[in-house]
N, C-alpha and C positions, 0 to 999 in steps of 0.2 A: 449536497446542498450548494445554492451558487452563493451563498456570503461564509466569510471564512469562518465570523463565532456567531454565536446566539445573541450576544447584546447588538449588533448589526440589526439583525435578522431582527429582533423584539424592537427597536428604533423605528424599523422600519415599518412593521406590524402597526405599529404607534402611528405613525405619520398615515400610514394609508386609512386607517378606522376612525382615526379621530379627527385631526388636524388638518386635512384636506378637507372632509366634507364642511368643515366649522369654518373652515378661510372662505369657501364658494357659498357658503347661505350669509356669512359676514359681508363677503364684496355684495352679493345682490343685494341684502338692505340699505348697505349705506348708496349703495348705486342711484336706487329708489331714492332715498329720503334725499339724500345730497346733489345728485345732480351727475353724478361720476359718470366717468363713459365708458362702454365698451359692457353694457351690465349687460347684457347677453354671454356674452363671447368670453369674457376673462372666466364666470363660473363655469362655462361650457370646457374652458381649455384644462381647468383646474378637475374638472372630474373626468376628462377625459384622461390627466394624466395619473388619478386617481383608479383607474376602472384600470391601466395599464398595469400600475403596482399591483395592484390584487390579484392579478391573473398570474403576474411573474411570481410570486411570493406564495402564491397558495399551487403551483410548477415546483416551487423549490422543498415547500413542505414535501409536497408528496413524493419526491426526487428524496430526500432525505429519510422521509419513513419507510418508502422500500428499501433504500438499501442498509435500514438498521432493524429491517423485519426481520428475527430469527424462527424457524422453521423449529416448530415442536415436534 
């Protein structure tokens, strides 16, 4: 696995499924309603850094379930 324990690893699990997608649909409302700038581009960057975790983290699942796969 590339994080050393499970609470890492479930943090992080956390941040990418929840917390990410809820920060980039938050910036574009308030973007909208308030006037804020960059409402393109900040949820663009937020899910792109979003779509990056997931890829490394569901890498490190599968890195970690092979090699705790035992052979019946």
């Amino acid at each position: 696995m590339l994080f050393k324990n499970d609470k890492t690893y479930d943090v992080l699990v956390y941040v990418a499924q929840i917390v990410l997608p809820a920060l980039a649909v938050l910036y574009t409302a308030l973007a909208e309603i308030w006037g804020l700038p960059y409402a393109k581009e900040i949820p663009a960057t937020i899910m792109a850094i979003d779509a990056f975790m997931g890829v490394v983290l569901k890498i490190s699942k599968n890195k970690y379930n092979k090699e705790t796969e035992v052979d019946v």
